[in-house]
C-alpha positions in Angstrom: -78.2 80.4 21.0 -81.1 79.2 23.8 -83.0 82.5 23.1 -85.7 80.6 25.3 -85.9 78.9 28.5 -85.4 74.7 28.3 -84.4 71.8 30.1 -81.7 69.2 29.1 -83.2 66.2 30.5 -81.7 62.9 31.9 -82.2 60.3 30.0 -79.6 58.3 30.2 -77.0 59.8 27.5 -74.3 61.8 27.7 -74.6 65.5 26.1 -72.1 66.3 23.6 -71.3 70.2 23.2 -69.6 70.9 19.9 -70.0 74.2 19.4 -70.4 77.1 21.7 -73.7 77.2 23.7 -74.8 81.1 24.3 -77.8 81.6 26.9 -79.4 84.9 26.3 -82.6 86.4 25.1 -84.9 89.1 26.2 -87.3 87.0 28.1 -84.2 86.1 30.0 -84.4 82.3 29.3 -83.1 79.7 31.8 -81.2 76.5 30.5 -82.1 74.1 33.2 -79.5 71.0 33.4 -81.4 68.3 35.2 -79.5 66.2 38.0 -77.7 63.8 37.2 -76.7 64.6 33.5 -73.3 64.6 31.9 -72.1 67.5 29.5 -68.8 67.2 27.8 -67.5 69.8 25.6 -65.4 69.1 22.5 -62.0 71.5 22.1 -62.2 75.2 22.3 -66.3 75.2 23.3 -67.6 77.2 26.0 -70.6 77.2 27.5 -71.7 81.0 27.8 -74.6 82.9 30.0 -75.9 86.1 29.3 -74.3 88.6 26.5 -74.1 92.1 26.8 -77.0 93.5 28.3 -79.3 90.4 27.4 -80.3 88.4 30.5 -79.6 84.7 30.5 -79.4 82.2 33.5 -78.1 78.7 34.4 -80.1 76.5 36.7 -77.6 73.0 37.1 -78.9 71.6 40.8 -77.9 67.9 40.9 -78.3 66.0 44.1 -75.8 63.9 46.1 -77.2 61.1 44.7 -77.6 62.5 41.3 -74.7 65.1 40.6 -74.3 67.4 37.5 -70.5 66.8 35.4 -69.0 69.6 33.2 -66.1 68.1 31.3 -63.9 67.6 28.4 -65.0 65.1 25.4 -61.8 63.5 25.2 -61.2 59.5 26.1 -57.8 60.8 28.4 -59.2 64.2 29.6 -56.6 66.9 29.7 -57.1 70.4 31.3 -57.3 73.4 29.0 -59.1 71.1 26.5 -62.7 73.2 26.6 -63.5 77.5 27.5 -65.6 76.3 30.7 -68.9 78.3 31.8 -68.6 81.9 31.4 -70.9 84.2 33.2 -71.0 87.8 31.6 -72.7 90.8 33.3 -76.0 89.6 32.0 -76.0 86.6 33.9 -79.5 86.9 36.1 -77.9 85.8 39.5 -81.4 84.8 41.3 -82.0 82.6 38.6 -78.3 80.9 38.4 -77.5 78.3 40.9 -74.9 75.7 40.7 -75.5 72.9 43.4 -73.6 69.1 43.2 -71.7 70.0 40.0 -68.5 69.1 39.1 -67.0 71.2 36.4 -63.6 70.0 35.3 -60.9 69.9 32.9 -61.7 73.7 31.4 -59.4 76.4 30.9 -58.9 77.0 27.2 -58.5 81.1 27.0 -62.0 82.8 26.4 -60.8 86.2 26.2 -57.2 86.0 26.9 -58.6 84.4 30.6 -58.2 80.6 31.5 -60.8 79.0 33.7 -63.2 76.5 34.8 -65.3 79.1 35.9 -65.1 82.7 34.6 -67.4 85.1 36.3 -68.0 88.7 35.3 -69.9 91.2 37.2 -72.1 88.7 38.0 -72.7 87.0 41.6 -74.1 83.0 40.9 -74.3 80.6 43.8 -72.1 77.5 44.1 -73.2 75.4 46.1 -71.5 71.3 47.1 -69.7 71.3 44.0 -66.3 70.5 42.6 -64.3 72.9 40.2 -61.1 70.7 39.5 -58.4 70.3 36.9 -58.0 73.7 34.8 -55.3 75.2 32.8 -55.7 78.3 34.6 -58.0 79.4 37.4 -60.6 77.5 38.9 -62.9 80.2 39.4 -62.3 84.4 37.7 -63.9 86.8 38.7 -63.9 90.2 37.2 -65.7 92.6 40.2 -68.5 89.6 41.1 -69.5 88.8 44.2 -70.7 85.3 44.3 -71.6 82.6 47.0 -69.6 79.8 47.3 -70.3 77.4 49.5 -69.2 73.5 50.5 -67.1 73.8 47.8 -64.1 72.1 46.4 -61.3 74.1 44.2 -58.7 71.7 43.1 -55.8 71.3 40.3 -55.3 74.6 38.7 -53.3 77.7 38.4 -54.6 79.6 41.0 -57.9 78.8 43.5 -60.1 81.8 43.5 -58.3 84.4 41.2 -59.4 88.3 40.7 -61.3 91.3 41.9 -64.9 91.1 43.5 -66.3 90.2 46.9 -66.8 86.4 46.9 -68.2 84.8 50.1 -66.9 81.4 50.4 -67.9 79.2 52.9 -67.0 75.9 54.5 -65.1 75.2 51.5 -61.5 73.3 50.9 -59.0 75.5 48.2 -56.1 72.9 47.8 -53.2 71.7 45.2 -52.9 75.2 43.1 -50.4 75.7 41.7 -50.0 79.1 43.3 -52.4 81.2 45.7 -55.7 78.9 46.8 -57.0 82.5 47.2 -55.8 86.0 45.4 -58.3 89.1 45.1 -56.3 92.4 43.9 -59.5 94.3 44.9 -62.8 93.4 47.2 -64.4 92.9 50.6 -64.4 89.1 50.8 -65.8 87.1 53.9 -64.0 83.8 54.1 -65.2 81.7 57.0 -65.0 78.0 58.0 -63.1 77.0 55.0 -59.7 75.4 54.4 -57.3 76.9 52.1 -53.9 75.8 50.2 -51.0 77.6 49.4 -52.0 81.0 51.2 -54.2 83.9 50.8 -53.3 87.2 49.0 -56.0 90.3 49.9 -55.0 94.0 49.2 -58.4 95.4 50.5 -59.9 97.6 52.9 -62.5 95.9 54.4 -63.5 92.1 54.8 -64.0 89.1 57.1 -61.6 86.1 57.3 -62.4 84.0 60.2 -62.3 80.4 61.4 -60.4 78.9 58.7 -57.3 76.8 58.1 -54.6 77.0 55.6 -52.3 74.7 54.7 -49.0 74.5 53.7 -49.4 70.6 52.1 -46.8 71.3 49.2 -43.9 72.5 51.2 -45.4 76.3 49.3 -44.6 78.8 51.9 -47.7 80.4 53.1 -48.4 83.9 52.6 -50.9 85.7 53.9 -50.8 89.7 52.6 -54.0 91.5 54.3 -54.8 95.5 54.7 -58.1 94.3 56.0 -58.2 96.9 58.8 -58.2 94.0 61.9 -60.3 91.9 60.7 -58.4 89.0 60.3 -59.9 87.3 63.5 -57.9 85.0 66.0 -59.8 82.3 64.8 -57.4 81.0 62.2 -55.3 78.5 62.1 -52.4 78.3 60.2 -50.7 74.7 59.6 -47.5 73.2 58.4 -48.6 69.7 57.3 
């Protein structure tokens, strides 16, 4: 448990995680990962933030230069291997960022959900980052609202899977297995982004504009909207 705020510094090593890593305290610590350090996790661990109603955050901004890597502790990584991050209800969102991270190889079930990122009630910022090769869902989200932007989504189950109000932003959804983005409930604003395998919305409200989707497994598109006309003219849908 990091009851209190610290940094895991670069210094050249590699960070292995072999047991779960909780983030919560009263003083609402922050584990800071500095940029360009690499975590893996061994089987079943999962890296957790906030429990309950006790505040935690995650600060992981790498750089371009310098990036931040999430992955499994295995010599041949295979997806599924490690529980990914989890961000419960506690999870202080001004406090949370996570900017050129690549998270990866995640999706062993953390309550009965597989993903690289699972986010509950809780609204973190993504930010030039890579969440690639799960089990399951790149990113949950059970009713959270976070901001994703210049993103890449990659080599899972689903996209962008769940209920909440996401803003994603010039970012590329591709090679899921099934929908690059499904929300059963939510007012999402999609813009400038490119998106895989179609787009499943039953909502009332949102704002989809000026983005592409794909068709570049032959997976027929299928784009299911109650959005009340605000699916904008500004799309483009291609068969590539």
């Amino acid at each position: 448990i990091v009851s209190s705020s610290g940094t895991w510094k670069s210094l050249g090593l590699t960070y292995i995680v072999t047991s779960d890593v909780n983030v919560y305290g009263t003083g609402a610590p922050v584990l800071t990962i500095e940029p360009g350090v690499t975590v893996k996790f061994n089987q079943t661990t999962t890296l957790y933030i906030g429990s309950g109603t006790t505040p935690g955050a995650l600060h992981a901004a790498g750089t371009a230069a310098a990036p931040i890597l999430f992955t499994s502790n295995q010599t041949t990584p295979t997806p599924g291997y490690w529980g990914g991050i989890n961000f419960a209800d506690a999870t202080v969102d001004a406090n949370t960022t996570l900017s050129y991270v690549t998270v990866e190889y995640g999706g062993y079930a953390v309550g009965g959900i597989s993903s690289n990122l699972q986010i509950n009630s809780a609204s973190p910022t993504i930010t030039n980052s890579t969440i690639r090769q799960s089990s399951g869902y790149g990113i949950y989200l059970g009713t959270s609202n976070p901001v994703i932007q210049n993103t890449t989504i990659a080599n899972g189950s689903y996209g962008i899977y769940g209920t909440g109000s996401p803003t994603v932003t010039n970012s590329v959804i591709t090679n899921t297995g099934n929908y690059g983005l499904y929300l059963t409930w939510g007012t999402p604003t999609v813009t400038g982004s490119t998106i895989g395998k179609g787009l499943y919305l039953n909502s009332d409200t949102g704002t989809i504009t000026g983005n592409t989707f794909i068709n570049a497994t032959s997976y027929p598109i299928q784009v299911k909207a109650n959005l009340a006309g605000s699916v904008t003219s500004q799309n483009t849908f291609q068969n590539i």
